[in-house]
C-alpha positions, 0 to 999 in steps of 0.5 A: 500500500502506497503513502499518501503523497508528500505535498499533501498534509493537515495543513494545505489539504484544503489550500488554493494550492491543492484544489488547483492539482486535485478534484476533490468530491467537494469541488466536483459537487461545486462545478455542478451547483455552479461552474462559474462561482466554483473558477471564482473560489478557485482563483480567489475571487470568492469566498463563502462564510461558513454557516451557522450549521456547517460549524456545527457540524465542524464542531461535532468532527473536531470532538469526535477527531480529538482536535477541539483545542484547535477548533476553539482557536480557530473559531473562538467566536463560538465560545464564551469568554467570560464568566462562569461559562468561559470557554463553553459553547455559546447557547445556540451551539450547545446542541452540539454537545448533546450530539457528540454524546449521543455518539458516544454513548451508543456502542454500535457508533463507537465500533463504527467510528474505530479506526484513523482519523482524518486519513487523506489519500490521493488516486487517479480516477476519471481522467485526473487526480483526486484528494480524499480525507476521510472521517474514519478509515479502518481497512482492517474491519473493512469500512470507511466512515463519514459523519454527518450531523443533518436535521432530521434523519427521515425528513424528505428535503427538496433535490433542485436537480431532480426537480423532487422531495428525496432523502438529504442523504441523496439530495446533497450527495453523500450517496455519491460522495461515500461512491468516490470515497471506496473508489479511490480508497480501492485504487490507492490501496490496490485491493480488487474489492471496494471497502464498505462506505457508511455515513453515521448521521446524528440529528440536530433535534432537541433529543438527536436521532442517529443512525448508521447507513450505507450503499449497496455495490449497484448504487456504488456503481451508478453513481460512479458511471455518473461522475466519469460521465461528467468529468470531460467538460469539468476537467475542460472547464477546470482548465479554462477550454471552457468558460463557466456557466453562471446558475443564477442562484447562488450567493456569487451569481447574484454578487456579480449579477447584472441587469441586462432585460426587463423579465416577465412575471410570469418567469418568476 
């Protein structure tokens, strides 16, 4: 089994520099939501805060990773600074804690959440180099773990691109993302079968729900026909053969937006 490559390390993972050499399942997500804010991120022209909810979930990784000191001090807004509750959550985080508990409490979980932390590889697939880091990377059990806190476990939530109500775990991705994950991981360690892939979900509820999910190898398979379907113009975009189309929606398409015509109301 190789190593991952020199160049890669805690510290540039998620560094303009890296972002540039590899495809990423998070930037392949982005050129489908919007080509054009994705170049802009990429030559730094734009940059989103993280949301409210993204730092949760930022929260609950950093607790379970055993790297809380270096959230803190990296998002030191989240935390009280005075009194009794020094150092504590602030009051719309502290659900965040009853999170991690609910994790950490639930043996099955703990099994599941067994192995390296933060384990990133890089692989070729697709046509071009890819970066992965995964949550939980235990080969010897044979399974690659992702966290994800969510709002509600069974909740349908609306899919933009399937133009449908779906499960969040389809309408952001993950199917996709934990398909990219054991891919890569099968090419980067030279192993003939696919590691099993599986997302532990927690919820944000007042008393979280939590579950562990996972996909079957014809899902796998679908999913991955898919990315190699869309990779040629990603890659030919990336590389500026082709200039990036605008959605129209997001936060940078409406930074930069101009008017140009009157629209009808009927359009709305």
């Amino acid at each position: 089994m190789s190593i991952p490559e020199e160049f890669l390390n805690a510290d540039n993972y998620y560094s303009p520099e890296s972002d540039w050499l590899y495809m990423s399942n998070s930037q392949y997500k982005s050129f489908l939501q919007c080509e054009a804010a994705t170049m802009a991120r990429l030559n730094g022209e734009w940059k989103e805060e993280p949301s409210e909810a993204l730092l949760v979930g930022s929260y609950v990784h950093a607790a379970i990773e055993g790297t809380l000191d270096a959230f803190k001090a990296e998002h030191p807004e989240l935390f009280s600074t005075r009194g009794e509750t020094k150092g504590q959550l602030l009051a719309k985080y502290k659900q965040a804690d009853v999170m991690v508990s609910t994790l950490q409490n639930d043996d099955f979980i703990q099994t599941i959440m067994s192995g390296l932390k933060e384990f990133p590889i890089t692989a070729e697939f697709a046509g071009t180099t890819w970066k992965a880091k995964f949550d939980i990377y235990n080969p010897n059990k044979g399974f690659i773990s992702d966290v994800k806190t969510v709002k509600n476990i069974y909740e349908k939530v609306w899919d933009a691109t399937e133009n449908r109500y779906t499960s969040w775990f389809q309408a952001y991705g993950y199917s996709r993302q934990l398909a990219i994950y054991t891919e890569l991981e099968r090419i980067w360690s030279g192993r003939d079968k696919r590691l099993k892939p599986l997302v532990i979900a927690v919820s944000k509820e007042e008393i979280p729900d939590k579950a562990v999910i996972g996909m079957d190898e014809e899902s796998i398979r679908l999913e991955l026909e898919i990315v190699e379907e869309n990779m040629d113009h990603i890659l030919a975009v990336k590389n500026g053969f082709f200039p990036p189309e605008r959605c129209g929606k997001c936060g940078y398409c409406r930074s930069t937006k101009k008017i140009t015509k009157i629209i009808d109301y009927l359009e709305l």
